[in-house]
C-alpha positions in Angstrom: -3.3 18.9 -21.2 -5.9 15.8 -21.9 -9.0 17.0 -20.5 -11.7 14.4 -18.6 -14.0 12.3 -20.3 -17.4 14.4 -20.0 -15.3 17.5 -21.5 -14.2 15.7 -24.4 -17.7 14.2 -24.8 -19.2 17.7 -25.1 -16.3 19.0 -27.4 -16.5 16.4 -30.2 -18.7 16.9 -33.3 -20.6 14.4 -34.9 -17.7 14.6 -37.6 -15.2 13.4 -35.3 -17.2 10.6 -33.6 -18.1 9.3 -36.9 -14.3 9.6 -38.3 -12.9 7.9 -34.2 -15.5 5.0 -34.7 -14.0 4.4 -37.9 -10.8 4.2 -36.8 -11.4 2.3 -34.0 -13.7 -0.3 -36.3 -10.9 -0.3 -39.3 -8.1 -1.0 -36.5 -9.9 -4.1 -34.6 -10.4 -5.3 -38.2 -6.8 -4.7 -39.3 -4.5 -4.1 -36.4 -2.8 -1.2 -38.7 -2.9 2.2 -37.9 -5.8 3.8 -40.4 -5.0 6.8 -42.4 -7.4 9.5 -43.7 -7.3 8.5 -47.5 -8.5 5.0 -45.7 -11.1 6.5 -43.7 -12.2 9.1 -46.8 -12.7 5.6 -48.7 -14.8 4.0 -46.4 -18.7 4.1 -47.3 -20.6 7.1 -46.0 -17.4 9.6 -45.4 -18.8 12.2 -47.5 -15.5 14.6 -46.4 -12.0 15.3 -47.8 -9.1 13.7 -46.7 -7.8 17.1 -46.1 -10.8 17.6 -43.6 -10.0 13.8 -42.1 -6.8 14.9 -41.4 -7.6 17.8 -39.6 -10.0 16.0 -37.4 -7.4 13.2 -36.8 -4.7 15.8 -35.4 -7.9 17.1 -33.4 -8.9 14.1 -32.0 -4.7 13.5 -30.9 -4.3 16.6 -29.4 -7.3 15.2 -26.7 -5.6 12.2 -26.2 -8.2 10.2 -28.6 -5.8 9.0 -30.9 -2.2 8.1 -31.2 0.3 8.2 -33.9 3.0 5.3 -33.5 4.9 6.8 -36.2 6.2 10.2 -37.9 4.6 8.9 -41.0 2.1 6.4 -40.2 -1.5 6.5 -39.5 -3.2 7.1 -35.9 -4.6 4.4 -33.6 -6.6 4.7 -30.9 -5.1 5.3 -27.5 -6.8 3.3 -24.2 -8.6 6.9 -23.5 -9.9 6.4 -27.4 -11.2 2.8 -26.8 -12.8 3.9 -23.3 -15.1 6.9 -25.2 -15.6 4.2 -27.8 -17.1 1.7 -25.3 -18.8 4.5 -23.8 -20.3 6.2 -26.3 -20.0 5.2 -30.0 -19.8 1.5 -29.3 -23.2 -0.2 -31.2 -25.1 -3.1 -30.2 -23.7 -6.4 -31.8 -26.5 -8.5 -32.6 -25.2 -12.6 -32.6 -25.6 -14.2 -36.2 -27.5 -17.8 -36.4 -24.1 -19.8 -36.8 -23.5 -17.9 -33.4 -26.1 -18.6 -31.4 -26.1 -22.1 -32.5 -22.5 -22.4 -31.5 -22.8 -21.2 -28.0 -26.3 -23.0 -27.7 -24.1 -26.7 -29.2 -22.5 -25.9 -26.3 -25.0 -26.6 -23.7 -25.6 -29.7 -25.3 -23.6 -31.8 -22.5 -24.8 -32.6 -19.6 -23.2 -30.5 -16.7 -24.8 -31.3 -13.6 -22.8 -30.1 -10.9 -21.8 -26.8 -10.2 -17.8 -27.1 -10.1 -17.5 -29.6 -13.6 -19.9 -26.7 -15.2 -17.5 -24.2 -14.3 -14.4 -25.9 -15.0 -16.0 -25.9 -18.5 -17.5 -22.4 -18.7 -13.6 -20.9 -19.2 -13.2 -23.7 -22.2 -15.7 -22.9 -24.0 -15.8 -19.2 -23.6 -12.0 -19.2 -24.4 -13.0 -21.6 -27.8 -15.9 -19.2 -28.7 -14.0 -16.0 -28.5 -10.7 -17.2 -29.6 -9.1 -15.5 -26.3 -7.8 -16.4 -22.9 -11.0 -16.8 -20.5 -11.5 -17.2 -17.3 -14.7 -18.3 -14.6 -15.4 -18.7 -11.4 -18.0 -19.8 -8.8 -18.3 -17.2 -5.7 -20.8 -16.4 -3.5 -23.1 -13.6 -4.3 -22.6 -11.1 -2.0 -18.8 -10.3 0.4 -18.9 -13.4 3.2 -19.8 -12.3 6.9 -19.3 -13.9 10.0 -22.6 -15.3 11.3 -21.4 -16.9 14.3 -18.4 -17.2 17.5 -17.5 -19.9 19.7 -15.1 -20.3 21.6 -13.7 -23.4 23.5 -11.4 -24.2 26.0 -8.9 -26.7 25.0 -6.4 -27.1 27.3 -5.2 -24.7 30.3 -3.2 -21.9 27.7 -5.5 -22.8 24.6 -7.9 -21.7 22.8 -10.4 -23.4 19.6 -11.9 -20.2 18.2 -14.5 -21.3 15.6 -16.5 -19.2 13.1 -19.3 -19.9 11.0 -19.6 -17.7 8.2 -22.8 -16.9 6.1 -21.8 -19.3 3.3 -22.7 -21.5 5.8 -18.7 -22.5 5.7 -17.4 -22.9 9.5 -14.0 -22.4 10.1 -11.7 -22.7 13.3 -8.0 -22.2 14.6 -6.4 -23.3 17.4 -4.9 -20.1 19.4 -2.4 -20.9 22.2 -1.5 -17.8 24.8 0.9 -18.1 27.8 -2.2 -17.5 30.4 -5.1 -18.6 31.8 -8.2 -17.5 30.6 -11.1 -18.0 33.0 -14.9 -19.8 31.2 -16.7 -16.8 32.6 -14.7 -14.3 30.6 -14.3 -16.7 27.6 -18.2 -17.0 27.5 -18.1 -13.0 27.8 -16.2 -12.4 24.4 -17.8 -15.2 22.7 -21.0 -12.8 23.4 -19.1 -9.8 22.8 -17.7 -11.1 19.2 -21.3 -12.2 18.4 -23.1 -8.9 19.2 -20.3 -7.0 17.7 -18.6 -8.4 14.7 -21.3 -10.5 12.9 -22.6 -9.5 9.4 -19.7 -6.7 8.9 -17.8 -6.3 6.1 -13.6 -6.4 6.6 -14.3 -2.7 6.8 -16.6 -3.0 9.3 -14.3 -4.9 12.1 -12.5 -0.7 13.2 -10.3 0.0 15.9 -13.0 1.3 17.5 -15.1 -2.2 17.8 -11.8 -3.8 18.6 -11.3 -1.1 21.2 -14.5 -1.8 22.8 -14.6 -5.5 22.8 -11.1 -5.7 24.4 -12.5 -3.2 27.2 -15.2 -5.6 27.9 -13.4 -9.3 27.6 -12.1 -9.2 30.9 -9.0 -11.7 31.4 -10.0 -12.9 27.3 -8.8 -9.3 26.3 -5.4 -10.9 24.7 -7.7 -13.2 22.3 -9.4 -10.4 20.4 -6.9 -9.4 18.3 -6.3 -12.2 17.1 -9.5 -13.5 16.6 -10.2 -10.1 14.3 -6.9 -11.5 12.3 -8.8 -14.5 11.9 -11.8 -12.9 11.1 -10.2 -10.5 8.3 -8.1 -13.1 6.7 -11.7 -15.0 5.7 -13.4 -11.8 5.2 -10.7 -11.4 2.4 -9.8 -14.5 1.4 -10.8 -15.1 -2.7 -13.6 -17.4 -2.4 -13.7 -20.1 -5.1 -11.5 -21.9 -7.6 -10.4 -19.8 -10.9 -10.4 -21.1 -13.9 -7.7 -19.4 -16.3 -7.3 -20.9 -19.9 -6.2 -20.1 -23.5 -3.4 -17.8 -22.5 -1.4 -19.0 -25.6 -4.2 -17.5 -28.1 -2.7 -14.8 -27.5 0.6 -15.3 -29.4 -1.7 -15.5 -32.3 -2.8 -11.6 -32.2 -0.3 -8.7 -33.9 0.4 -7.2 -30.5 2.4 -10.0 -28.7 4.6 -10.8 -31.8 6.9 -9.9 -29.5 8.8 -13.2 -27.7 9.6 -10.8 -24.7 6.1 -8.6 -24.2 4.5 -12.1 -25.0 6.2 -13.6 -22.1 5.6 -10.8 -20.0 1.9 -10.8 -20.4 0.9 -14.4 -20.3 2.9 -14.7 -16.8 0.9 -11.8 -15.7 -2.3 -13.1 -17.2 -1.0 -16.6 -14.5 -0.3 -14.4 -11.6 -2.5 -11.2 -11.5 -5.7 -12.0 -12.9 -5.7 -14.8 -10.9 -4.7 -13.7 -7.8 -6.0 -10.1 -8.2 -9.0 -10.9 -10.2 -11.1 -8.0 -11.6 -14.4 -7.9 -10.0 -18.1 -6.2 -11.4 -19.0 -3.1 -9.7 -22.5 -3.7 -8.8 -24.6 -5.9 -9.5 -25.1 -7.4 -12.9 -24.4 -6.8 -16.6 -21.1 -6.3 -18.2 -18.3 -4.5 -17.3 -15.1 -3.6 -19.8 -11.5 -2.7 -18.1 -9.5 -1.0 -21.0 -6.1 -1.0 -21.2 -4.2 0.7 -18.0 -8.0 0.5 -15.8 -6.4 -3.0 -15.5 -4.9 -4.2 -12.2 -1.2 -4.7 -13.3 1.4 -2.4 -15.2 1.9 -5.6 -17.3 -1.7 -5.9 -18.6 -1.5 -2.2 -19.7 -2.3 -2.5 -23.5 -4.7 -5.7 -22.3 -8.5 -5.2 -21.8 -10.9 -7.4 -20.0 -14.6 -8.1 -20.4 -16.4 -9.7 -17.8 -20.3 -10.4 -17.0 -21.1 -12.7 -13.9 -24.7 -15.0 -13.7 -26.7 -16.1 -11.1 -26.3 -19.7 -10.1 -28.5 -19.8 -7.0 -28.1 -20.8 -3.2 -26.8 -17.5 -3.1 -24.0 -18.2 -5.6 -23.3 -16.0 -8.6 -20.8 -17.2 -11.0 -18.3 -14.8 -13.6 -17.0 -15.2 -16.7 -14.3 -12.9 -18.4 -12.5 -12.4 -21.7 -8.8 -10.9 -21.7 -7.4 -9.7 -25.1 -5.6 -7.0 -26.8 -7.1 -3.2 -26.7 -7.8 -4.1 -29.9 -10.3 -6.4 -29.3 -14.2 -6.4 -31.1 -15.7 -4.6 -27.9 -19.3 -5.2 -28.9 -18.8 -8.4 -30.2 -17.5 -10.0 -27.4 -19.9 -8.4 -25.0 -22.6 -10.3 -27.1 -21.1 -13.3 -26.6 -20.1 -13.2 -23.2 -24.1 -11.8 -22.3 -25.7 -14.7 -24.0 -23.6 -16.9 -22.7 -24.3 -15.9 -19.7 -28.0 -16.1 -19.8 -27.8 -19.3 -20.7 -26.1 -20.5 -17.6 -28.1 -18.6 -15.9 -31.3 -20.4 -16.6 -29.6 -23.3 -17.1 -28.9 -23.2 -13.1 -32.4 -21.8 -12.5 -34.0 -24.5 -14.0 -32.4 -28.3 -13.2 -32.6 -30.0 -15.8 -34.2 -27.8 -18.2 -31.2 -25.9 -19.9 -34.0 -24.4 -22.8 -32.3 -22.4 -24.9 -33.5 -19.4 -27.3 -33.7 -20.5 -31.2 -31.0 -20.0 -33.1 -31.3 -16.9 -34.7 -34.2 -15.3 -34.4 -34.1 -11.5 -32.3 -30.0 -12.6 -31.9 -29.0 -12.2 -35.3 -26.4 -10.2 -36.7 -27.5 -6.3 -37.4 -26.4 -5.4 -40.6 -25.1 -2.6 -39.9 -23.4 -3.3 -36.7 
């Protein structure tokens, strides 16, 4: 039985964290599984093969590692990547060649706020050599900040809602009754006391319940104005920018025609459409392997970081590649790109840039 992640934390020995980053470093280098000899050769493994081995079978038995073959090597499992993120993973400082890369970037001018993100995926997707995607969203969920209703015609109804965003949306509703102005100035008061500034969790049967109990001879309209409501409360705000899915076919794992196929059509469909959002409110955040959204995507991780773009806007950029993937290499990538957009947005104008080099360059020993 695998046991949970603060267990396994407190079981492992020094030994076997130092022998699991190995592994997991030796793999993302080589995309073969890694055998003890390999791992006794490796500088600074002052122990035995023997004593490799037996650490190896330990770290399998709690779900760590995997063995794809009787007489192969181990790799790590998703569980293995996830401790390694967690807890052996070490910083990745960004070499000069880097930074001036990313910075060469930013050379273009990229005034408005959809060409820059149409571009952000592009580049990140160039710089990392994976798929990439971005997008431009508002910072925090939508709410509704304002109801109106008006009379249209003898059975219909313009219901129009402002939203936070500052967005104002309407829909026609047409019922087979009269509604009276009194009672349709009544539940445009009654939506606006009730339903502004919630969440699509907020709008309960029990705020419907008691709206409709107060709306008089509008009582048929408020279901379906809290449709209305939910379907923009939930609606996926912003375009998203998907590209690079073929680079892909270029890593080990998707040699495959049909896994290939299977992937990149997921990588159209369900990122896009169920796109993997940061818990919180900044930084990065890494999805390994099955913590992705679809079955498809299951030996697939993401890495995502959003920035601030102002006007209450944030904008988020994300790499998707194998479970294989340089975990701290890309998450120094994807933060200082990041930053830079950040003040890029922050300051009109004046995208100034950190030197090249300097306190970003590559750690040695990273």
């Amino acid at each position: 039985m695998k046991q949970t992640g603060e267990a396994i934390r407190l079981e492992l020995s020094e030994r076997k964290k130092k022998i699991l980053r190995a592994i997991v470093d030796s793999y993302v280098r080589t995309a073969e599984p890694v055998g003890s000899k390999a791992i006794a050769a490796m500088p600074g493994m002052d122990f035995s093969s023997a004593t490799i081995r037996n650490e190896m079978a330990d770290l399998t038995a709690l779900g760590l590692l995997e063995q794809p073959h009787t007489s192969a090597g181990r790799v790590p499992s998703a569980a293995g990547y996830r401790f390694y993120v967690d807890e052996l993973m070490q910083e990745y400082r960004l070499s000069v060649e880097e930074t001036r890369s990313i910075n060469q970037a930013f050379e273009g001018k990229m005034q408005q706020v959809d060409q820059v993100i149409s571009q952000v995926g592009k580049l990140v997707s160039k710089l990392t050599n994976l798929p990439a995607y971005a997008l431009a969203a508002p910072a925090k969920p939508v709410t509704a900040q304002r109801f109106d209703l008006i009379q249209a015609g003898p059975e219909s109804i313009i219901l129009i809602v402002m939203l936070d965003s500052n967005q104002v949306k309407n829909k026609l509703i047409r019922l087979p009754l009269e509604i009276n102005e009194q009672d349709l100035h009544t539940l445009a008061a009654l939506l606006n006391a009730s339903l502004t500034g919630l969440s699509a969790e907020g709008v309960t049967p029990d705020v419907l319940t008691r709206i409709t109990r107060a709306a008089g001879t509008a009582a048929p309209l408020v279901p379906l104005a809290a449709e209305f409501l939910l379907e923009l409360l939930r609606e996926k705000p912003g375009e998203v920018y998907m590209t690079g899915q073929a680079k892909l076919l270029a890593q080990p794992e998707y040699r495959d025609v049909d896994k290939a196929q299977t992937v990149l059509a997921s990588l159209d469909e369900d990122i896009v459409t169920n796109l993997p959002a940061l818990a919180g409110g900044s930084g990065t955040q890494i999805l390994v392997g099955p913590e992705n959204i679809a079955a498809e995507l299951k030996d697939t991780s993401v890495v995502m970081t959003k920035f601030d773009i102002g006007d209450g806007m944030q904008g988020m950029i994300g790499v998707v590649g194998p479970t294989r993937m340089d975990y701290a290499q890309i998450t120094a990538r994807l933060s200082y790109f990041a930053e830079n957009l950040g003040r890029m947005f922050q300051k009109p104008g004046d995208a100034a840039l950190p030197p090249a080099g300097g306190d970003h360059e590559k750690d040695p020993e990273a």
